[in-house]
DOZALUM-722722 format. One record per residue: y, x, z of N, C-alpha, C in turn. Coordinates in steps of 0.02 Angstrom, whole numbers, plus 32768, in hexadecimal, padded with zeros to 4 digits. Layout:
<rs>
YXZYXZYXZ;...
</rs>
This chain:
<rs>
2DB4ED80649A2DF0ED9F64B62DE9EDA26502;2DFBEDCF65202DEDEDE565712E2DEDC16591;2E0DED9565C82E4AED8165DA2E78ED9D6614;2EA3ED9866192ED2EDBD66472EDAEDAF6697;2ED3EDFE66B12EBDEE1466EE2EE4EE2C6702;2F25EE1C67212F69EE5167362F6DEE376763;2FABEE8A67962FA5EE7467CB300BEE4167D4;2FF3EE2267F83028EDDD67FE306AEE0267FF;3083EE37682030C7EE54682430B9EE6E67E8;309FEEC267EE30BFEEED67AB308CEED9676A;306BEEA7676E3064EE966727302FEEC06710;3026EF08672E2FF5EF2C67062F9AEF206726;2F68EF3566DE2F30EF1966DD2F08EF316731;2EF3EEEE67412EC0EEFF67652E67EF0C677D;2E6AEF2067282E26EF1F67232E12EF72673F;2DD2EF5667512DBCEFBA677A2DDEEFC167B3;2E0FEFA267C52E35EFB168052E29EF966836;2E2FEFA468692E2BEF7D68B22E7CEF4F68AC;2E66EF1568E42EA3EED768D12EA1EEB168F6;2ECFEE84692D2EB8EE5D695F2ECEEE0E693B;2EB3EDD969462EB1EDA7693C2EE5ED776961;2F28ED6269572F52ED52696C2F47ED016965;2F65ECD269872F68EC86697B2F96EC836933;2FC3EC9D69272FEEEC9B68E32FCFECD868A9;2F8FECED68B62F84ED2C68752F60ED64689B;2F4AED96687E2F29EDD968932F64EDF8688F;2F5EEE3068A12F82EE6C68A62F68EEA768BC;2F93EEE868962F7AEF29689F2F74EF3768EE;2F48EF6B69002F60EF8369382FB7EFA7693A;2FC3EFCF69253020EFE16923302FEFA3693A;3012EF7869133063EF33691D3057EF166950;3015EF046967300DEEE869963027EF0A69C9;3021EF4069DF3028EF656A1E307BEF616A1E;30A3EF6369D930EAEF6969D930FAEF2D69F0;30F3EEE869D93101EEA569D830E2EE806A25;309DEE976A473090EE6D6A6C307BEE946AB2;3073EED96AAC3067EEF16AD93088EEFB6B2D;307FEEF86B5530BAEEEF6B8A30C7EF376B98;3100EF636BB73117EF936BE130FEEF996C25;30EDEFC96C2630D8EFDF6C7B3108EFF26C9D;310BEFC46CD73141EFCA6D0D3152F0156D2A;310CF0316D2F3133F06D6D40313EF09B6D10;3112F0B16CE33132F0E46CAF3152F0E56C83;3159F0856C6F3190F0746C413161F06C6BF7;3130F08C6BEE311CF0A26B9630EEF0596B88;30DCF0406B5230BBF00E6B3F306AF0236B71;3056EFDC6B69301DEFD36B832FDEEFC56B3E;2FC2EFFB6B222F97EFF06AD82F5EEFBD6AED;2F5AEFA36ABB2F28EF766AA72EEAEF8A6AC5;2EDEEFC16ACB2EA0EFF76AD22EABF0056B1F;2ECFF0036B5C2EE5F0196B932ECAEFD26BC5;2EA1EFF96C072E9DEFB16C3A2EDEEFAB6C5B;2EF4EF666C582F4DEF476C582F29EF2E6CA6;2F64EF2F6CD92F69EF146D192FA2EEF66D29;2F98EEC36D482FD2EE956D492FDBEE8B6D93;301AEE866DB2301BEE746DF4305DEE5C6E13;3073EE266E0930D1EDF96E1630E8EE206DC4;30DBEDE86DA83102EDF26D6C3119EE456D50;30F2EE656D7030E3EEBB6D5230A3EECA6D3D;30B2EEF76CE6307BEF006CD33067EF4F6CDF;3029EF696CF4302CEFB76CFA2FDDEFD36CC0;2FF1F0226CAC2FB3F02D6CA02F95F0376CE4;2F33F0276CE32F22F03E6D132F34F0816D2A;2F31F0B56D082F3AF0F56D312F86F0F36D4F;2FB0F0C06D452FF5F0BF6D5C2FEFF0906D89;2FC5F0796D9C2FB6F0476DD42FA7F07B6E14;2FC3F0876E3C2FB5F0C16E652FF9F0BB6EA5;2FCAF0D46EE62FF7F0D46F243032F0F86F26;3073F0D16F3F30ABF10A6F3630A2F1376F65;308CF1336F9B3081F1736FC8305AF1AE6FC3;2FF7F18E6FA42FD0F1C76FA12FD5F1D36F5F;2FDBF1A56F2E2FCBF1BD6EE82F84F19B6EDB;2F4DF17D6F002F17F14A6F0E2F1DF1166ECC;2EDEF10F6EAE2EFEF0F96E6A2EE5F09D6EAF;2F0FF0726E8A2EFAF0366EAD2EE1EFFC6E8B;2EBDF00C6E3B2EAAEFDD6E152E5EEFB56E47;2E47EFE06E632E03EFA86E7B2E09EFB36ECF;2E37EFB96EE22E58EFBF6F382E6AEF9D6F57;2E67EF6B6F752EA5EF516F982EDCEF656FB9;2F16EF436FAE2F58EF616F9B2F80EF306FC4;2FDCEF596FEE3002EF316FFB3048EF4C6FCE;306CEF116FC330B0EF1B6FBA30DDEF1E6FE3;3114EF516FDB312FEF5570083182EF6E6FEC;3198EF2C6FDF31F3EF306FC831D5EF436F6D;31DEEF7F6F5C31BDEF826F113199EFB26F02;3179EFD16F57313FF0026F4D30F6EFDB6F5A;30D8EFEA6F273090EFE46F473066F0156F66;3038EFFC6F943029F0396FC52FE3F01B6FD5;2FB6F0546FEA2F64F02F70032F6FF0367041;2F3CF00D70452F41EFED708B2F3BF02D70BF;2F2EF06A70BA2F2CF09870FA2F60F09670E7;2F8EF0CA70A52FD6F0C070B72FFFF08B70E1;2FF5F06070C63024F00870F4302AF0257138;2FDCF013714B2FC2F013718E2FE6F05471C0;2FE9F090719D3011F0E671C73040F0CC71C5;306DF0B5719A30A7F0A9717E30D7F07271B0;30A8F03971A630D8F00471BF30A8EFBC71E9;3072EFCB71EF3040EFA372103044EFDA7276;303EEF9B72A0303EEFBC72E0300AEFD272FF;2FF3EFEF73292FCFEFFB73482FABEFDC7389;2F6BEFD873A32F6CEFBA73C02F5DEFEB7412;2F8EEFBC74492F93EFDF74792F67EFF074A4;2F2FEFD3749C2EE3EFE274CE2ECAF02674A5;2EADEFFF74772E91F04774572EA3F0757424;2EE4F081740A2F1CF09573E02EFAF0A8739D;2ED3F06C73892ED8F069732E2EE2F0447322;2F01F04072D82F1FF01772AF2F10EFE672AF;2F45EF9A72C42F32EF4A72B62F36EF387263;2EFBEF3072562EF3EF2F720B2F24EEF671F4;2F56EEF771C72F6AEEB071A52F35EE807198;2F36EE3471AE2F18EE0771AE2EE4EE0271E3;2EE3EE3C71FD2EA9EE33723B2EC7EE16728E;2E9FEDE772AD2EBDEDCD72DA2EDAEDF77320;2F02EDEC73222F33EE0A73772F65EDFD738F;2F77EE1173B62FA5EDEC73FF2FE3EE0D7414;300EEDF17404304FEE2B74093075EE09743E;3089EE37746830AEEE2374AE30DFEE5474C9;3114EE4274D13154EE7174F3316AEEC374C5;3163EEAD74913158EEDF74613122EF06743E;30E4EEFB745E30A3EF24746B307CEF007438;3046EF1674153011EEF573F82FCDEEFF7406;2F9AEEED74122F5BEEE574232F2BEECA73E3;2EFBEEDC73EC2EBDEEBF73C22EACEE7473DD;2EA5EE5B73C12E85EE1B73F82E48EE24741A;2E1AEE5874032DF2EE6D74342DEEEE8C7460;2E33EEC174552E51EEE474852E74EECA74C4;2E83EE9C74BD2EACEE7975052E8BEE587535;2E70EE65756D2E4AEE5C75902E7EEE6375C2;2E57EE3B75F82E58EE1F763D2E63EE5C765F;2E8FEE75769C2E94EEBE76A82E43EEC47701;2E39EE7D770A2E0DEE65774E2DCFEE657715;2DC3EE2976EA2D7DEE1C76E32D62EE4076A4;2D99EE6C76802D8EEE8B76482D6BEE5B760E;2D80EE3075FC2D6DEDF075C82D99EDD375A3;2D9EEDDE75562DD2EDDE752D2DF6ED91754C;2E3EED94753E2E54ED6575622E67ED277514;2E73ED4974EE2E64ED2B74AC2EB3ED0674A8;2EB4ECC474972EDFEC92749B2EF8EC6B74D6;2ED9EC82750A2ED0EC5B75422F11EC7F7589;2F2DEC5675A02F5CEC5E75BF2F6DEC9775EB;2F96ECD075F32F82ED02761F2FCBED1A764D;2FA1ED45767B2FECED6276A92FFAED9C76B4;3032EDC47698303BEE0376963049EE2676E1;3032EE5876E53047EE5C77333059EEAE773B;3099EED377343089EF057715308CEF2276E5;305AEF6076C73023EF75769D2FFCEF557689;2FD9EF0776BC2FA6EEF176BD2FA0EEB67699;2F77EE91768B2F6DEE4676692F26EE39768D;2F33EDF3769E2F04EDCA76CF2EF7ED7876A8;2EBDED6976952EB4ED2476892ECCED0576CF;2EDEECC276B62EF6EC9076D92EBEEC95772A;2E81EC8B77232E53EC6E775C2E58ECBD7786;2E47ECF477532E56ED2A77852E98ED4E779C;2EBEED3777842F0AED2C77AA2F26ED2577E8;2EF1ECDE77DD2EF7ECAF78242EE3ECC87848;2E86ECEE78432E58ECEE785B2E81ED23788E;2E96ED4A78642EB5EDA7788B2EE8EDA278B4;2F11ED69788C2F6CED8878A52F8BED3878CB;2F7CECFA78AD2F96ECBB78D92F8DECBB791B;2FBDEC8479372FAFEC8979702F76EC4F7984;2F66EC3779BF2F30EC0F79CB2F4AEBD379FE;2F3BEB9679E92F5EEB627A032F42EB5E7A5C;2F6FEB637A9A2F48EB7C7AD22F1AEB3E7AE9;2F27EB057AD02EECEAC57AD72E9FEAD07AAC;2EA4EAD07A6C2E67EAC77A3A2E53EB197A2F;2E79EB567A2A2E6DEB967A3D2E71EBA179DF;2E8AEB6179B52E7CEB76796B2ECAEB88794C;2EC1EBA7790D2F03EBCF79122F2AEB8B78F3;2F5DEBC178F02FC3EB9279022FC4EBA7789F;2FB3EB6878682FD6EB8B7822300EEB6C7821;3037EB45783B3074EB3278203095EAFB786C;30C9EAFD787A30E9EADE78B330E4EADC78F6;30C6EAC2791230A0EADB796430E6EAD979A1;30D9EAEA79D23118EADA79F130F9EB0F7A26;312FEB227A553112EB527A853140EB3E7AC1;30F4EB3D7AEB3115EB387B3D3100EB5F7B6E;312FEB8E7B99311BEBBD7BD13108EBFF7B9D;312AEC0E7B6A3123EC437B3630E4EC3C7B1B;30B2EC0D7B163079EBE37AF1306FEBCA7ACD;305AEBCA7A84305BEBA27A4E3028EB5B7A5E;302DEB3B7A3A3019EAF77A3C3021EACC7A00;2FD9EAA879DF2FE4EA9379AE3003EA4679CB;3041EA25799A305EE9F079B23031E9B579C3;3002E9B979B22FCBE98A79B22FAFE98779F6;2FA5E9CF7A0F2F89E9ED7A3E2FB0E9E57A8F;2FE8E9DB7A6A3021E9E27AB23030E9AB7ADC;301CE9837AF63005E93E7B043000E93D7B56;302CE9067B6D302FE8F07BB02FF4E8FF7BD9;2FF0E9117C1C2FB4E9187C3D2F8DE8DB7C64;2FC0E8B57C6A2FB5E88A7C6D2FA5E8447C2F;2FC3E82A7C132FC7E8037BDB2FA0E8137BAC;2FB4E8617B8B2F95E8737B4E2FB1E8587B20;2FF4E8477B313032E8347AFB3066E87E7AE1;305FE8947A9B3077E8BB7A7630B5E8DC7AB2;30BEE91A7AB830F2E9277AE43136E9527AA3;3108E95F7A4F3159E9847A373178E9557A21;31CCE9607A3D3200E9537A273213E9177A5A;31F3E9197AA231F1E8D87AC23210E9067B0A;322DE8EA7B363241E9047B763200E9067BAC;31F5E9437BBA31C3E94A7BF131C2E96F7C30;31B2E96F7C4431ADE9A97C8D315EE9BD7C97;3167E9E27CD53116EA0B7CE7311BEA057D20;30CAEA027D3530B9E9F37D863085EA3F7D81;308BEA6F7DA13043EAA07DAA303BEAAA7D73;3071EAB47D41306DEAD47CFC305BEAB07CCD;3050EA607CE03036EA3A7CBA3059EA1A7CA6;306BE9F17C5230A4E9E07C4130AAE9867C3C;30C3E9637C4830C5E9107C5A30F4E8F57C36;30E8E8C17C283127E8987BFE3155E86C7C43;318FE86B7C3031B0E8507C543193E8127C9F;3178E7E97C733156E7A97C933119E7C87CCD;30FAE7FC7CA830D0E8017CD730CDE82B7D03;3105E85C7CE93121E88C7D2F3131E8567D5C;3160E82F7D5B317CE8077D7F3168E7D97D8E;3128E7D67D8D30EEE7937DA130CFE7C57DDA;30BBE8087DCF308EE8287DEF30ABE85F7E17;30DEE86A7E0B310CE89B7E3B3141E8907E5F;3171E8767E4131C2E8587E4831C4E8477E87;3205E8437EBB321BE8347ED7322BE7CA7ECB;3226E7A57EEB3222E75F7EDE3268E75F7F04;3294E7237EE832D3E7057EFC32B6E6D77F2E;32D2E6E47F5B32DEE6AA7FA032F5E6617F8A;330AE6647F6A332BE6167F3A3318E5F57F03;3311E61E7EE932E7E60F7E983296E6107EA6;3287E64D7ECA324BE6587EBF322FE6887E83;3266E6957E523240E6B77E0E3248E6FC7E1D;322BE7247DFC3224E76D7DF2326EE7967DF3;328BE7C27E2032B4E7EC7E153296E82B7DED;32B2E8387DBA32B4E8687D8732D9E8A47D87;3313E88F7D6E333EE8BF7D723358E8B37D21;3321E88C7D06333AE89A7CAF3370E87D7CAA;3390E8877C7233CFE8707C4533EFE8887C66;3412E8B07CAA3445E8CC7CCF3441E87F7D07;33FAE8717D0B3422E83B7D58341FE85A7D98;3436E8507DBE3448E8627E053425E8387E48;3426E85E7E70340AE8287EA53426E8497EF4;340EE80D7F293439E8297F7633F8E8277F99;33E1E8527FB933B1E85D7FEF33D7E84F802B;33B7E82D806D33C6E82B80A8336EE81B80D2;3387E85480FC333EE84381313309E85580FC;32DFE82780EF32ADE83A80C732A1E7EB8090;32E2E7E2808532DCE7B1804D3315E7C38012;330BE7B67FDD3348E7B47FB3334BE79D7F6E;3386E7897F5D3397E76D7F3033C1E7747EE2;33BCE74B7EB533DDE75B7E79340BE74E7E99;344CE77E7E613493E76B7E7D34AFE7157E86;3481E6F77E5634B6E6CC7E28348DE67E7E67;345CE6BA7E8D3428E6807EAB3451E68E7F0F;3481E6AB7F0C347FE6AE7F5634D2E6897F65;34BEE65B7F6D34E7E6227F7634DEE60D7FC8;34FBE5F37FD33516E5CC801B34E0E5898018;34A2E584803D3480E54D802B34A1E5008046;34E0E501805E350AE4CE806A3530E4B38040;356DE4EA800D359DE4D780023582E4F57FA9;3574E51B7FAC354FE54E7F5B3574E5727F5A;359AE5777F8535D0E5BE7F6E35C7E60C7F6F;35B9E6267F2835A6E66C7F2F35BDE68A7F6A;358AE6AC7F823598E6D97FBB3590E71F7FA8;358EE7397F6B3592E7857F5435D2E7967F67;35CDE7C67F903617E7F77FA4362DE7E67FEA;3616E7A17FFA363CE77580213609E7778075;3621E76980A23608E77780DA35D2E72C80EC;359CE732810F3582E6FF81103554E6F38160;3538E6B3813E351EE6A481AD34D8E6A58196;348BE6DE819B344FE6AC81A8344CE66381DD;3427E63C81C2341CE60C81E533CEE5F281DC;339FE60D82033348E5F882013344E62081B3;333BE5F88186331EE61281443359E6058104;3390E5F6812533C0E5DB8103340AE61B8104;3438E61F80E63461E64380DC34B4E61580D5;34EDE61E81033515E5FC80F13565E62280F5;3585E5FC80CA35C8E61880C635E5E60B811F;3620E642812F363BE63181703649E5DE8168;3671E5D181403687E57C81383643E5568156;3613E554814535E1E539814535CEE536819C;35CEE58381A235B1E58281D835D4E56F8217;360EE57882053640E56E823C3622E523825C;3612E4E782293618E4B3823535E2E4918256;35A9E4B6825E357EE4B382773576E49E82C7;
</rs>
């Protein structure tokens, strides 16, 4: 007795027939294609047993329905972008919705490296130095303009130059007599003690720290002996060819400030009338 060869749904013989081999039974082609076959996303009709099936995000297509929405480009062996729920090849994408690049105006390929700045996009080979013409790559730069300048030729062109070391000014510097100066650079002429952010003066254009202006220039107090300045708002009284801090011209008899007040030389000495009267 011949034993029995049917197909698993409709039951009828499958001998002589073509039949696919299921985990639960064979089956006809009809049934199979009815029962297991998937729908193609875009034309909607079954996908036959007999048809190359393409799959791509949970959509199944026939190959010939695998194809660019723009040219009609079939895209089974292409590379391909999605885009919302069109698929499109990559020249489409690229006209479409990929930018351009601003040196040499073709297309920045998706996934290929470049440099987008102030709206603009570049190749990364395209962005070059506008002085040394040498891709500037990743590396820090300064727009100037139209123009783009690596960092060293930046300096090299456009900084200013510290008027001590003659090397350029990249960040802080201080300026004296409309002169830049690196803070490092700006330093007592005497001492060679840091002069930014410190009180100084100039002798012959030359700039001094307090102490040593007033060690090497200043007017000397008749009484004290120390340096007249002028700093902090102090004051002083000249007479003849000597003179004094305010706080130093006292009556060498009695100490009584004599600022404002009328007074007697006496040899090297200075005295209130009281004083002198008594003499």
């Amino acid at each position: 007795m011949t034993e029995c060869f049917d197909c698993d749904n409709c039951k009828e013989s499958l001998y002589g027939r073509k039949y696919i081999q299921m985990d639960n039974g064979p089956y006809c082609i009809p049934c199979y294609d009815a029962h297991f076959a998937n729908t193609c996303d875009e034309c909607k009709e079954l996908i036959g047993h007999d048809c190359r099936e393409l799959y791509y995000e949970d959509r199944h297509y026939h190959e010939h329905c695998f194809r660019c929405f723009r040219c009609d480009r079939s895209l089974a062996d292409e590379p391909f972008t999605c885009q919302g729920e069109e698929l499109l090849c990559n020249d489409c994408y690229c006209s479409e919705f990929s930018s351009k690049c601003i040196a040499c105006e073709k297309t920045v390929m998706p996934g290929s490296r470049k440099l987008e700045y102030n709206g603009q996009t570049w190749h990364e080979h395209c962005f070059i130095c506008s002085s040394c013409q040498q891709p500037i790559g990743s590396r820090s730069f300064i727009p100037d303009k139209k123009d783009y300048y690596c960092v060293p030729c930046y300096e090299s062109k456009f900084a200013p130059r510290c008027t001590r070391c003659k090397k350029t000014l990249t960040k802080g510097g201080v300026t004296y007599r409309d002169e830049p100066w690196h803070k490092e650079c700006f330093v007592c002429t005497g001492c060679k003690t840091p002069l930014a952010g410190q009180q100084f003066t100039s002798q012959d254009d030359n700039p001094y720290c307090v102490k040593c202006f007033g060690n090497l220039y200043a007017k000397k107090c008749s009484a004290c002996t120390k340096p007249i300045t002028g700093f902090g708002g102090g004051k002083y009284v000249s007479f003849e060819d000597r003179h004094w801090h305010h706080n130093c011209f006292n009556c060498a008899r009695c100490n009584t400030s004599l600022v404002g007040k009328g007074f007697i030389p006496d040899n090297d000495e200075i005295l209130c009338r009281d004083c002198s009267s008594d003499l």
